[in-house]
C-alpha positions in Angstrom: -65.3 -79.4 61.0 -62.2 -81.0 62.0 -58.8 -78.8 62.7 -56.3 -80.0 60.4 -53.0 -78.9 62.3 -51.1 -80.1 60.2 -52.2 -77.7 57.5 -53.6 -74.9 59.7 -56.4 -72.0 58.3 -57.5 -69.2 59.9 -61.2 -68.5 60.8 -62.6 -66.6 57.8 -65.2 -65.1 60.3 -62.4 -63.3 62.6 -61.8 -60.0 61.7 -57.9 -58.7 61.4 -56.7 -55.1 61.5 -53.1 -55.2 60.8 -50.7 -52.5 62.6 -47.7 -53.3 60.7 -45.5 -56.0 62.2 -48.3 -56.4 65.0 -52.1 -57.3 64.2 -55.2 -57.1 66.6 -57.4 -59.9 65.9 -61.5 -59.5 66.6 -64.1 -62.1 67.1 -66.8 -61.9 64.5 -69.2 -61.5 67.4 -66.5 -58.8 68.6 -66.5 -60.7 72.5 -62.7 -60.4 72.4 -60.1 -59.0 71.0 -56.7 -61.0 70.6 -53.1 -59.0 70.2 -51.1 -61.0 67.5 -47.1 -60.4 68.1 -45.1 -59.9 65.0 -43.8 -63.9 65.0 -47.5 -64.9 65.8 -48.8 -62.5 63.1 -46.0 -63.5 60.6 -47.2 -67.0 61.3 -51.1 -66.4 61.3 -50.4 -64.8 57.7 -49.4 -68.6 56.6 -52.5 -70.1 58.4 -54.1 -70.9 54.8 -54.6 -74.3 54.7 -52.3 -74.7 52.0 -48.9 -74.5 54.0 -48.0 -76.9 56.2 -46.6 -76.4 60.0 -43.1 -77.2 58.4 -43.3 -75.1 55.5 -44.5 -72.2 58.1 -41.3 -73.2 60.4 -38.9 -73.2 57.2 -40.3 -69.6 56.3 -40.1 -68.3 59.7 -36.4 -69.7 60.5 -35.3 -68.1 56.6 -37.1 -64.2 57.7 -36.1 -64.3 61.3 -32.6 -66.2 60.6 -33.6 -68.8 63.3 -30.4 -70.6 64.0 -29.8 -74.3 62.9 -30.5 -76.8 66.1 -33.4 -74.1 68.0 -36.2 -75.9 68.1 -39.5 -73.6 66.4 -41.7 -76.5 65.6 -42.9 -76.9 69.6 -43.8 -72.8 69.7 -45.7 -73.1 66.8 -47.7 -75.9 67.5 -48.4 -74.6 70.9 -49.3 -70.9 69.5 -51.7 -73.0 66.7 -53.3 -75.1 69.6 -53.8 -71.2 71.4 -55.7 -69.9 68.6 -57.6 -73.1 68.4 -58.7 -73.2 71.7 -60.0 -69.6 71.0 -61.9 -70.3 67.7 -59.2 -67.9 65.5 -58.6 -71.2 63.9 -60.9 -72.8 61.1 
């Protein structure tokens, strides 16, 4: 399978224990564990296939009042291509 990054999913085989506004995410062969921030978690939450990186940046600019001309869309893309590269992604 192909990532779509564009409309990114999370792997249903990673296991998520969520600690509030943080999450831990585990591997489903439990080799690592992977801390998730609260903007990485708050973004990981979206990471359904159904939204797209834009409508995950306009959701993230309207909860953490990102200001108008900061540029989001880089940080996301590179945190998406970070959980790619460590199969968190689908």
């Amino acid at each position: 399978m192909t990532l779509d990054i564009d409309y990114p999913q999370r792997n249903p085989t990673v296991d998520v224990e969520d600690m509030g506004d943080e999450a831990v995410l585990v591997s489903a062969d439990h080799a690592f564990v992977h801390t998730l921030s609260p903007t990485a978690y708050f973004i990981w939450q979206r990471c359904d296939g159904d939204h797209s990186v834009a409508q995950i940046e306009a959701d993230l600019r309207a909860e953490w009042k990102v200001p108008d001309g900061v540029d989001v869309s880089a940080d996301i893309r590179t945190l998406l291509a970070e959980l790619a590269a460590k199969n968190l992604l689908a």
